[in-house]
ROROLO-779798 format. One record per residue (C-alpha): x, y, z. Coordinates in pm, whole numbers. Layout:
<atoms>
+--------+--------+--------+
|      u |      v |      w |
+--------+--------+--------+
|      X |      Y |      Z |
...
+--------+--------+--------+
</atoms>
This chain:
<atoms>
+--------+--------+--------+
|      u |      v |      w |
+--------+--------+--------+
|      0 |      0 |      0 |
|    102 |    367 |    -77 |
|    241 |    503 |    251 |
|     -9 |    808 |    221 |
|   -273 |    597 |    175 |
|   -143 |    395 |    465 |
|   -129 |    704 |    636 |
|   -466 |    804 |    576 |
|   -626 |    464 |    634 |
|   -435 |    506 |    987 |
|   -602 |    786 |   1066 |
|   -948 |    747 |    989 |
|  -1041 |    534 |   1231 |
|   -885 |    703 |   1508 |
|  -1097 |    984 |   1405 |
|  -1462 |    815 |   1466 |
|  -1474 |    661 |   1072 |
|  -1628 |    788 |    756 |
|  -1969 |    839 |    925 |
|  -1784 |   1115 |   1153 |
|  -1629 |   1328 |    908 |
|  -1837 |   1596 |    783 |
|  -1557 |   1822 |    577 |
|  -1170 |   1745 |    527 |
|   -921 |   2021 |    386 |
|   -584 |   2076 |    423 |
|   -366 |   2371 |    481 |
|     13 |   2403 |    420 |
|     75 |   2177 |    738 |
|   -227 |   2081 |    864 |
|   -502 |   1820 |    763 |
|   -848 |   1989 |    885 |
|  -1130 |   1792 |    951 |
|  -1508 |   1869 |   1038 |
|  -1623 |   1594 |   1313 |
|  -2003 |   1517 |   1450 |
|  -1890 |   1346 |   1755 |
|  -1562 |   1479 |   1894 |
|  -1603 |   1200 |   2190 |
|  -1528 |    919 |   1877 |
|  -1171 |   1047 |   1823 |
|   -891 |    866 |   1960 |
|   -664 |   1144 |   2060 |
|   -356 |   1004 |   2196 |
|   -346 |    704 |   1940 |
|   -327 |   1008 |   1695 |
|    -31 |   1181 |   1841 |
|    107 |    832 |   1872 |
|    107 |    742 |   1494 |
|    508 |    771 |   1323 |
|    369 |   1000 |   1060 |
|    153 |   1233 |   1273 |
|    345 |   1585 |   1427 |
|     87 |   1691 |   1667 |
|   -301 |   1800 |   1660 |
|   -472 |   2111 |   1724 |
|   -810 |   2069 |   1912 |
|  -1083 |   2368 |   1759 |
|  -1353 |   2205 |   1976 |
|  -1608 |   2541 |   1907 |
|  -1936 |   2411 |   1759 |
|  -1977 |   2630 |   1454 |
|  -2352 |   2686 |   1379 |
|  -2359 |   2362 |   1128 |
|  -2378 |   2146 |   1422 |
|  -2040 |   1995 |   1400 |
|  -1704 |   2004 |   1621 |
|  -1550 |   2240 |   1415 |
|  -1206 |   2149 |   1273 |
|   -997 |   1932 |   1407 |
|   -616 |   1962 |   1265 |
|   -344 |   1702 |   1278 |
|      2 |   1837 |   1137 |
|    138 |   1631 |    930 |
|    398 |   1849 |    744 |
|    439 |   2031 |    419 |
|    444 |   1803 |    152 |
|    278 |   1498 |    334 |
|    -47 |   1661 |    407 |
|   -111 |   1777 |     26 |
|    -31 |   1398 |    -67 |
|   -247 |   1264 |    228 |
|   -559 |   1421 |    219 |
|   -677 |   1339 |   -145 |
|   -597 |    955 |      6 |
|   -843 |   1018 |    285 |
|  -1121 |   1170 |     66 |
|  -1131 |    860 |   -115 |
|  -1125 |    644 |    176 |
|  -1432 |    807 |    328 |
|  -1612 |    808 |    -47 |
|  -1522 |    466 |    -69 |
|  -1657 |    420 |    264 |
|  -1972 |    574 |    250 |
|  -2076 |    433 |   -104 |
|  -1958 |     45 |     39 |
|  -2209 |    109 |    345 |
|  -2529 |    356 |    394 |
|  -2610 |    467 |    692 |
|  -2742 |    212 |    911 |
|  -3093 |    251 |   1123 |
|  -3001 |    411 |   1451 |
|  -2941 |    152 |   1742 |
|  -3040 |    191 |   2115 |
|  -2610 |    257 |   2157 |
|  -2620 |    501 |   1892 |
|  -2890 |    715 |   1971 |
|  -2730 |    703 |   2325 |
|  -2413 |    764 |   2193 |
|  -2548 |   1046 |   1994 |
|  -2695 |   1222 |   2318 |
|  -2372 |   1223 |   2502 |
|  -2216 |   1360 |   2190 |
|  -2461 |   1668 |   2154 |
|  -2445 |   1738 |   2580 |
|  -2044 |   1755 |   2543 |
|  -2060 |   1974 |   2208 |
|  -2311 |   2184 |   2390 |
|  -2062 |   2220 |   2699 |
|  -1768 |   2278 |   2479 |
|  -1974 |   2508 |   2259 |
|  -2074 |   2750 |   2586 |
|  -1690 |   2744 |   2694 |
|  -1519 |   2799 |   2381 |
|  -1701 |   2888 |   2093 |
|  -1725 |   3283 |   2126 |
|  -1845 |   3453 |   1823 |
|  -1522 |   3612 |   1755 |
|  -1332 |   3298 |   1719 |
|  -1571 |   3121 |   1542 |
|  -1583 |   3427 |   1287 |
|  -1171 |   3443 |   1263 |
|  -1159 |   3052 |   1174 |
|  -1444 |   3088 |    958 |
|  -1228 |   3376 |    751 |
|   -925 |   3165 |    758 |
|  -1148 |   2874 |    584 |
|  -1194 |   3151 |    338 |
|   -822 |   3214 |    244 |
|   -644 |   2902 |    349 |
|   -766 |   2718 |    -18 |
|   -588 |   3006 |   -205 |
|   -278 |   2961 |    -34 |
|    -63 |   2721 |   -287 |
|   -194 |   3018 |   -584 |
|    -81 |   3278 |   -356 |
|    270 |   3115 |   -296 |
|    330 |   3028 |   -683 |
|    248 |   3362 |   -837 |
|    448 |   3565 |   -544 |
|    748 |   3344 |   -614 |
|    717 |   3405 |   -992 |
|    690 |   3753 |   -974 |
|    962 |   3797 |   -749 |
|   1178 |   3580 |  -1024 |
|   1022 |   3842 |  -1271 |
|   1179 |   4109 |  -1020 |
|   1500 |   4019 |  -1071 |
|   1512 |   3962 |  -1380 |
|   1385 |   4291 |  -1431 |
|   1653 |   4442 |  -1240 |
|   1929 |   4241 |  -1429 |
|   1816 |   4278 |  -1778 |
|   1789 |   3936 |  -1827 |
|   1538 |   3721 |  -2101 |
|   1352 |   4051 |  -2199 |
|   1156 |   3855 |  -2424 |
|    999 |   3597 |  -2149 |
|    971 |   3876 |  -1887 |
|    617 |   3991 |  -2020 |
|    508 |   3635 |  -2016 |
|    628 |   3588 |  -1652 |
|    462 |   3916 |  -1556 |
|     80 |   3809 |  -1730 |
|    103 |   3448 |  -1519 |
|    226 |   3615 |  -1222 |
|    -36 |   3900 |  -1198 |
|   -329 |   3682 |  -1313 |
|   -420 |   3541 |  -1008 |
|   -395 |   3831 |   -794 |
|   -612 |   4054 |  -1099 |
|   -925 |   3818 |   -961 |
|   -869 |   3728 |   -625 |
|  -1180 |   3912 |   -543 |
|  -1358 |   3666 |   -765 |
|  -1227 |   3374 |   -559 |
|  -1283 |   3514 |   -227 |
|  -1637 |   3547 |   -286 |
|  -1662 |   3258 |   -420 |
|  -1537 |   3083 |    -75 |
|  -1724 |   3325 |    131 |
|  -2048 |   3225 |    -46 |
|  -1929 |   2879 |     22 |
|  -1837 |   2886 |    378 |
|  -2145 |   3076 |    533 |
|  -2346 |   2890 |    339 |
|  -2479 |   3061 |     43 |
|  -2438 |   2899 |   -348 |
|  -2063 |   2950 |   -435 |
|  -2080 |   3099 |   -792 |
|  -2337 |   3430 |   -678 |
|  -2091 |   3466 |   -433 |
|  -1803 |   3459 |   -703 |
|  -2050 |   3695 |   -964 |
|  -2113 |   3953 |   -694 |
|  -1755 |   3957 |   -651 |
|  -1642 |   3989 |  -1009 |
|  -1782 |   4342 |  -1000 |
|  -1530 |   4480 |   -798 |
|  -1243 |   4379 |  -1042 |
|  -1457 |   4473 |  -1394 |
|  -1315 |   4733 |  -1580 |
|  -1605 |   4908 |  -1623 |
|  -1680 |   5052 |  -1289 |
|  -1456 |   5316 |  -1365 |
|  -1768 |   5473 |  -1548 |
|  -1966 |   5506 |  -1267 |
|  -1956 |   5805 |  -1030 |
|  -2170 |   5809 |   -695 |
|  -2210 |   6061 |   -440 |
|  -1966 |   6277 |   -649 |
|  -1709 |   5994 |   -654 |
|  -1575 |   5772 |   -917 |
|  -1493 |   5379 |   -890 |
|  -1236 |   5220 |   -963 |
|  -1177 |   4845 |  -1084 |
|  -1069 |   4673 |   -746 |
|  -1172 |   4900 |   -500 |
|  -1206 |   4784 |   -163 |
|  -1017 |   4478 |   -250 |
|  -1012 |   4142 |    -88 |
|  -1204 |   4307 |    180 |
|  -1471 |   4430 |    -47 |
|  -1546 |   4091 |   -250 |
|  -1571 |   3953 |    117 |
|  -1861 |   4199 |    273 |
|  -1999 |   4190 |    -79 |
|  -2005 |   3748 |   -109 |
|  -2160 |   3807 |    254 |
|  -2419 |   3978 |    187 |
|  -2544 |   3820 |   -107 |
|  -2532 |   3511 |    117 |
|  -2792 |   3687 |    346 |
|  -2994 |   3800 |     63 |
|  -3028 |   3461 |   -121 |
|  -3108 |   3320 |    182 |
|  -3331 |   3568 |    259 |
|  -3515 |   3543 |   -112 |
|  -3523 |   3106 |    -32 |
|  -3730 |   3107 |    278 |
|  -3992 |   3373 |     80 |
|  -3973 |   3296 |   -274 |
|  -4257 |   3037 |   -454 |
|  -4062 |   2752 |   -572 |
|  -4213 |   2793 |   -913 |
|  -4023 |   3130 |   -934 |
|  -3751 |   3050 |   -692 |
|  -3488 |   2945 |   -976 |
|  -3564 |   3270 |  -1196 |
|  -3584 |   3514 |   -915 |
|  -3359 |   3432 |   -588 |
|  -3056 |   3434 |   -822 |
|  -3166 |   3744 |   -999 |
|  -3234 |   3961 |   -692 |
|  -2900 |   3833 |   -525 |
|  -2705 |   3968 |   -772 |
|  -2898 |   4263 |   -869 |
|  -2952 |   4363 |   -451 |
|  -2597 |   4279 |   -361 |
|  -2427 |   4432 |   -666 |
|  -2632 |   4766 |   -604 |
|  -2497 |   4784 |   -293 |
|  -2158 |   4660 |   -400 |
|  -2146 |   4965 |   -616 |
|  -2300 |   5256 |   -440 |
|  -2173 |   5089 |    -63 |
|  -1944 |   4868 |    -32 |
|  -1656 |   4956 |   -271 |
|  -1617 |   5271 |   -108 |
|  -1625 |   5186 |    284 |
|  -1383 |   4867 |    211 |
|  -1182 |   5077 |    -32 |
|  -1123 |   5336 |    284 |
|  -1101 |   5042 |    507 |
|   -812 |   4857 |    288 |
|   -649 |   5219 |    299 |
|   -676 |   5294 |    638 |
|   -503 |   4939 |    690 |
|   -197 |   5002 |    489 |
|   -144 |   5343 |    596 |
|   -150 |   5174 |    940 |
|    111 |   4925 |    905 |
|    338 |   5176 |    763 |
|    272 |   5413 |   1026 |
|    346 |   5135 |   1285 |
|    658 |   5045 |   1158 |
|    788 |   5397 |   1098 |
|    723 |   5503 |   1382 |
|    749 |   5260 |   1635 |
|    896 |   4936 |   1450 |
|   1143 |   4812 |   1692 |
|    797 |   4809 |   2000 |
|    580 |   4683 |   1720 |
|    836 |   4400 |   1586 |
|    878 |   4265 |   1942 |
|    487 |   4257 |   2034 |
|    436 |   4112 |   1680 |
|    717 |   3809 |   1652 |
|    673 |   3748 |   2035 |
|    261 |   3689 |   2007 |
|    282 |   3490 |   1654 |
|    406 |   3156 |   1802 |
|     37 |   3110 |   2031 |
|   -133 |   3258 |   1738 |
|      7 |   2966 |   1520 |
|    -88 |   2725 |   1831 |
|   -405 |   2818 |   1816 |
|   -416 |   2816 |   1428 |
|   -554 |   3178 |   1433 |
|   -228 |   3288 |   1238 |
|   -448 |   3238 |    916 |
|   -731 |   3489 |   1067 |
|   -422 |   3745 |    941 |
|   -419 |   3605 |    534 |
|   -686 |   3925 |    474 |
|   -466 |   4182 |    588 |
|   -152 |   4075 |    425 |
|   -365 |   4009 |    110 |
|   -505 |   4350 |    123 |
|   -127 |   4491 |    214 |
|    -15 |   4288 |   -126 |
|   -252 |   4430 |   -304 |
|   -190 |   4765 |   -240 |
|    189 |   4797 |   -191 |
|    303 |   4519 |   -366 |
|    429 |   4311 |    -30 |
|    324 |   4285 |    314 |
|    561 |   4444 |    563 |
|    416 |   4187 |    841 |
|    505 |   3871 |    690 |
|    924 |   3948 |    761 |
|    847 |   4049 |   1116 |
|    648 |   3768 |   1199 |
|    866 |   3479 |   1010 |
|   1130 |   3569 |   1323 |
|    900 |   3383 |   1554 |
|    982 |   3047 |   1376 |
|   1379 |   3186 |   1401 |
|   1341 |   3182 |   1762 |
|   1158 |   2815 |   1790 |
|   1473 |   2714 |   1591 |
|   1699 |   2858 |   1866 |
|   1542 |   2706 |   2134 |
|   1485 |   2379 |   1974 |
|   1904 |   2366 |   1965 |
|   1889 |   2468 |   2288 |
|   1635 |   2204 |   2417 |
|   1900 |   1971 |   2189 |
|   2199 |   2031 |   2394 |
|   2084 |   2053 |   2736 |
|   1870 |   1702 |   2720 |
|   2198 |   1510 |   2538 |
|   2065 |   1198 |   2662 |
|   1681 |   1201 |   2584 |
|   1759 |   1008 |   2257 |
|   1322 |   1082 |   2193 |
|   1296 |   1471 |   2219 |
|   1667 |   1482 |   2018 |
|   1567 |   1250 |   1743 |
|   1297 |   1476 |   1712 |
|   1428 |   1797 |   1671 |
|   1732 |   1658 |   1406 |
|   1427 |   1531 |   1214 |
|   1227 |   1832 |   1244 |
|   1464 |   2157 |   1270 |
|   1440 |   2113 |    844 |
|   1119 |   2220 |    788 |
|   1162 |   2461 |   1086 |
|   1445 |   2639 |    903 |
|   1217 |   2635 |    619 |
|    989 |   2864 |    835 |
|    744 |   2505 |    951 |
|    731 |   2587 |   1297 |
|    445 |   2294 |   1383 |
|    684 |   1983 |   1404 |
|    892 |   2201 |   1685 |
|    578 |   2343 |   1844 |
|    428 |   2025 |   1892 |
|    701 |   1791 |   1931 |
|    928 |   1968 |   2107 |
|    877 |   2326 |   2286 |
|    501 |   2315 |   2327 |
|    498 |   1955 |   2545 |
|    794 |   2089 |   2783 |
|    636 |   2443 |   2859 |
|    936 |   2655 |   2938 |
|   1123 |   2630 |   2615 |
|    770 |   2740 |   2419 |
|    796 |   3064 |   2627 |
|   1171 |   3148 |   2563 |
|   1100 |   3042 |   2186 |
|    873 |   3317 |   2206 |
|   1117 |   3532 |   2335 |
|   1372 |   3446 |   2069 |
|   1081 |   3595 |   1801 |
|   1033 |   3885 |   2012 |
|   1405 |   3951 |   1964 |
|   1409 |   3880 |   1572 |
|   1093 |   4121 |   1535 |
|   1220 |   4398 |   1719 |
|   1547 |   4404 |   1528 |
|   1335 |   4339 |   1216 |
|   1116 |   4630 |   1293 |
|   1414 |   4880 |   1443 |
|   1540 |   4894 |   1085 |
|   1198 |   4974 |    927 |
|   1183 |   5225 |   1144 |
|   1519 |   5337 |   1041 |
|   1412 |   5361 |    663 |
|   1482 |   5015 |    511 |
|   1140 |   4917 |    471 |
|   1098 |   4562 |    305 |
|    812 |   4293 |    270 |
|    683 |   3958 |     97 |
|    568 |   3962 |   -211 |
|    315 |   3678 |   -137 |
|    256 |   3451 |    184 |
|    293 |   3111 |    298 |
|    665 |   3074 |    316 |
|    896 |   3152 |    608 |
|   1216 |   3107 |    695 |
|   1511 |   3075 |    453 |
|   1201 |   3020 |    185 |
|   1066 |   3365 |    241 |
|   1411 |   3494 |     61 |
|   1327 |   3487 |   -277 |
|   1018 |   3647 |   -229 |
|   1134 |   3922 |    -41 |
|   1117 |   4313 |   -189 |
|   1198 |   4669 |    -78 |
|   1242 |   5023 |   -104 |
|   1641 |   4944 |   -106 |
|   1879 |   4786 |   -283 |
|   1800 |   4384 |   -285 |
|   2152 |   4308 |    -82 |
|   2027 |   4515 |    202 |
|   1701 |   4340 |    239 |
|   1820 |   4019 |    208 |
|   2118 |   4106 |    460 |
|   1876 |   4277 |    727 |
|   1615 |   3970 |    693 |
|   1900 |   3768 |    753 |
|   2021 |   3887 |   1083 |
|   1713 |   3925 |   1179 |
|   1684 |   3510 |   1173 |
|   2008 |   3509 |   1351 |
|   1892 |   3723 |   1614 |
|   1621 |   3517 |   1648 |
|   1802 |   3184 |   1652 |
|   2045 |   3373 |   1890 |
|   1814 |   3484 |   2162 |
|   1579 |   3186 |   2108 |
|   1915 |   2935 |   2169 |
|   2055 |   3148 |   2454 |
|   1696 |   3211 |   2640 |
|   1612 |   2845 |   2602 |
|   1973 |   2705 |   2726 |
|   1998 |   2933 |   3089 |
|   1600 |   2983 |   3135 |
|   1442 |   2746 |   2933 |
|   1467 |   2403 |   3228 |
|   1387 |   2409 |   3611 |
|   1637 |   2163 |   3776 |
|   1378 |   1926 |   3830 |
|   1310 |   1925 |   3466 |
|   1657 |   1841 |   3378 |
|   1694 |   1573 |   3642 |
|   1359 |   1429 |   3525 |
|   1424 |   1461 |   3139 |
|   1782 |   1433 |   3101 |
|   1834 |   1064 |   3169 |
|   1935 |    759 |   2952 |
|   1643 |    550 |   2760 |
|   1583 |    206 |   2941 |
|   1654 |   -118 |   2736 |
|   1209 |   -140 |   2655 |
|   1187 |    127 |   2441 |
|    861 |    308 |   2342 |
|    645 |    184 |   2102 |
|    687 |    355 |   1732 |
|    550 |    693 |   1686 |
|    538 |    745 |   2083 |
|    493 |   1149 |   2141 |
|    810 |   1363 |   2100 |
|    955 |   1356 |   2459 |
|    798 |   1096 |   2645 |
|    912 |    756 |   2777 |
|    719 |    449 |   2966 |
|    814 |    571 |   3266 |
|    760 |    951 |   3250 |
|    684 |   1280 |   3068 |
|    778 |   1570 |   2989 |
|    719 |   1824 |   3313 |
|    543 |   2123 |   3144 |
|    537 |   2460 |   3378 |
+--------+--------+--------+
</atoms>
């Protein structure tokens, strides 16, 4: 068997079956799946299996009825070739066996399930958190389009600046800027999607804001132009049509509901597209970047330390994507986000402390095999493998990781501040990866040399907070000590033994 099919058939059952999956996507790291029954999922058989780097619990109830997501890292790379293996499992599943008639166990089973999502619901699922991960559903998909065209147009950049294959540099520049010409189409076409409206009215309303022809239209003494309001615009506008066609649905004969509800959904929502929404998300996307500039400028070195210290939790919590709009929206407007370098030192300082955690523990043969396996993709700007494995389960060294970004983002944002203001030309990568798509108001040298100590300041003060602050004595004493002759069984969590585990504080 294919080892990602493997993979996938591994999981499955650990997470309830086919009958408990209501949704499965996958970010750059992360397989996300919807659940019914969160009490079905075998949680530490998860962590336990070889190919599986940790799991992040989003037990909120979102209004569908499910558990929300649940996420299990598996890795750039494996996750893209795992999920499409577990679609097909569940299709295969659900196809080889309908539904059965609900037993006496089940419908049991089914009331204990709703009582715990109802407490976890009460205690966790605020609005505002189910909104953020609902908006990072939204932009997660157009990650991998993000990535490709920012890493072609920065390979347009340069050879731009050199003078290099004049003749292919159009080309380059057409594939490059397609994707990014209609993002607002795709955006509402996801935000239609997500909050439950049909997909393609969510996509048409959206195509308005990007149509060249707007530019004809003048309201309130004010002209349009084609991709005003942005990202943010296609968003409020997909929204609302959701809340109009749903709106038309519950009132509309369903002898005219196929002619009309679409009709009025476009015609309503556009409307207010036009003569609304353009201009308050258009002020809104402006009042954003003038923001980050102003931040930076005038207080980088504060705002680079708040920023790259706070980013690990946010990644923790998998509420980093909640920020995708506002780096979209700073891409579209200045051509890079100015965020993205300051927060890619928080993964500089989990790298620091992971080498940290790798020489003061020289004889936890677990929590070092680990890190040697991991600290790739963390140099790469992965930070989940390291989080999960490593920092996260021993408590102290998660904290001085956090330092180690605080440190990278306030030397990061010290030079912005200074005048040599830089940014990413697209999102996703971090790390070393972020280098090529990296752009400024300065010479290219300088921007790659001041993102580059500002990883080794991270690594620095991530290592050196982590080696002297990062272990109590008892810590040590219980950590540091020689495997006995039964070793754990394969895939065991990252620093654990039989006999003991890791002493978080």
């Amino acid at each position: 068997m294919d080892k990602n099919r493997a993979t996938a058939a591994a999981i499955l059952p650990l997470v309830g079956g086919p009958a408990n999956v209501t949704s499965v996507a996958h970010c750059m790291t992360r397989l996300r799946l919807g659940l019914r029954d969160r009490a079905l999922v075998d949680h530490e058989a998860l962590k336990a299996l070889p190919a599986v780097l940790g799991v992040v619990e989003d037990l909120g109830a979102p209004p569908s009825g499910s558990w929300g997501m649940y996420q299990i890292v598996l890795g750039p790379g494996t996750v893209a070739r795992v999920t499409p293996e577990f679609e097909a499992l569940v299709r295969e599943a659900a196809a080889a066996a309908p539904d059965p008639a609900p037993t006496p166990a089940a419908e049991e089973l089914a009331t204990r399930g709703a009582e715990l999502k109802a407490a976890q619901k009460a205690r966790n699922a605020t609005p505002f958190k189910l909104f953020l991960r609902r908006i990072a559903n939204i932009f997660v998909p157009l990650i991998p389009a993000l990535i490709g065209c920012g890493i072609i147009a920065g390979l347009n950049g340069l050879l731009t600046n050199l003078g290099w294959a004049p003749a292919i540099v159009p080309a380059l520049a057409a594939i490059a800027s397609g994707f990014m010409s209609l993002i607002a189409v795709f955006v509402g076409y996801n935000t239609a999607k997500e909050f439950g409206g049909t997909a393609i009215l969510g996509g048409a309303v959206a195509a308005i804001i990007v149509f060249p022809g707007v530019a004809k239209i003048t309201a309130f003494g004010l002209h349009l132009s084609p991709g005003q309001g942005g990202v943010l615009g296609a968003l409020a506008a997909a929204l609302l049509a959701v809340y109009v066609e749903k709106w038309c649905r519950r009132r509309m004969p369903e002898s005219l509901d196929v002619l009309l509800t679409p009709t009025l959904t476009v015609l309503v929502s556009g409307l207010v597209t036009i003569f609304g929404l353009m201009f308050v998300a258009g002020e809104v996307s402006q009042a954003i970047g003038t923001f980050a500039n102003r931040l930076l400028a005038s207080g980088g070195a504060l705002a680079g330390l708040v920023l790259g210290g706070l980013f690990l939790p946010l990644v923790m919590l998998g509420l980093h994507q909640a920020l995708i709009p506002i780096h979209t929206t700073l891409i579209e407007q200045q051509g890079h986000t100015v965020l993205l370098p300051i927060l890619a030192m928080a993964g500089a300082g989990q790298v620091g402390a992971a080498m940290a955690v790798y020489l003061r523990l020289p004889h936890n043969a677990s929590i070092r095999a680990t890190i040697k396996s991991a600290l790739p993709a963390g140099f790469l700007g992965v930070g989940e493998p390291l989080i999960y494995g490593v920092s996260l389960p021993l408590g102290r060294p998660f904290v001085t990781a956090c330092v180690g970004g605080a440190a990278g983002g306030a030397f990061v944002g010290l030079l912005n501040q200074l005048g040599h203001s830089f940014g990413s030309t697209a999102i996703g990568p971090s790390g070393w990866a972020l280098f090529p798509l990296l752009d400024g108001s300065g010479p290219l040298v300088t921007t790659l040399a001041i993102y580059a100590a500002g990883l080794l300041t991270g690594y620095a003060v991530g290592f050196l907070a982590t080696y002297f602050f990062g272990f109590t004595d008892e810590m040590l004493t219980d950590l540091n000590t020689a495997p006995e002759p039964t070793a754990s069984a394969p895939g065991t969590p990252p620093g654990t033994t039989p006999e003991r585990t890791p002493t978080p504080v």
